[in-house]
C-alpha positions in Angstrom: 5.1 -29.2 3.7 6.9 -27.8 7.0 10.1 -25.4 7.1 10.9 -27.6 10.5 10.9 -30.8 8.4 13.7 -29.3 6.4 15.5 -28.3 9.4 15.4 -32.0 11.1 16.5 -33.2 8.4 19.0 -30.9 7.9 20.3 -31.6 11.2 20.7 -35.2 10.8 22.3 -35.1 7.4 24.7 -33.0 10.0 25.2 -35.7 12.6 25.4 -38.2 10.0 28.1 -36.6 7.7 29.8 -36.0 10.9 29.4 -39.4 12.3 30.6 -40.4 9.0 34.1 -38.4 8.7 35.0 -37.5 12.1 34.7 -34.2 11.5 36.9 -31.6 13.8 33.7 -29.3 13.6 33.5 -27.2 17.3 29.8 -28.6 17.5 30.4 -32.2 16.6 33.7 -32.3 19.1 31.3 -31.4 22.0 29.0 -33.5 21.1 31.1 -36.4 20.5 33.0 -35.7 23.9 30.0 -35.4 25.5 28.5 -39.0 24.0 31.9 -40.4 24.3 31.3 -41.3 28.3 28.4 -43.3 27.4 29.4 -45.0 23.8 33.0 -45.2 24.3 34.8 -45.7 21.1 31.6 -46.2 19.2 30.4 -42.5 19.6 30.9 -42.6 15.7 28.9 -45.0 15.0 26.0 -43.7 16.8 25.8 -40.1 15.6 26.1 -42.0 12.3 22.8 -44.2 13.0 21.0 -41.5 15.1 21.9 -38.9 12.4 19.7 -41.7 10.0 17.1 -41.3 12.1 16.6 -37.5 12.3 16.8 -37.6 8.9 13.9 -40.0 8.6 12.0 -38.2 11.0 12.8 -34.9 9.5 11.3 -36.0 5.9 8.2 -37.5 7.2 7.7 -34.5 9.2 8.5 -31.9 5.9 5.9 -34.0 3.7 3.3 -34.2 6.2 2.9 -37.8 7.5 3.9 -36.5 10.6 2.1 -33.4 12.6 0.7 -31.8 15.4 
């Protein structure tokens, strides 16, 4: 098992819950803005799908299928 597992996944729980809600979080709003030019109105919707993905990433990489 790998601590930095835990903390991709962590971190795309994060964009997905805040992909989700269209949360006023400080982070999230700069990352939105910044992902708006490209996306448009659907900036949302991809935190919400790349935040999946991390999070996928994140757990094969804490139980192992994934290393270095």
């Amino acid at each position: 098992m790998q601590i930095w597992g835990y903390v991709i996944a962590a971190i795309g729980f994060l964009m997905f819950l805040g992909g989700l809600t269209k949360t006023d979080f400080a982070v999230y709003r700069i990352l939105a803005a910044r992902s708006r030019i490209l996306w448009g109105d659907h900036v949302h919707s991809f935190y919400i799908i790349a935040g999946l993905m991390v999070l996928a990433f994140g757990v094969l990489v804490a139980l192992g299928y994934i290393h270095r």
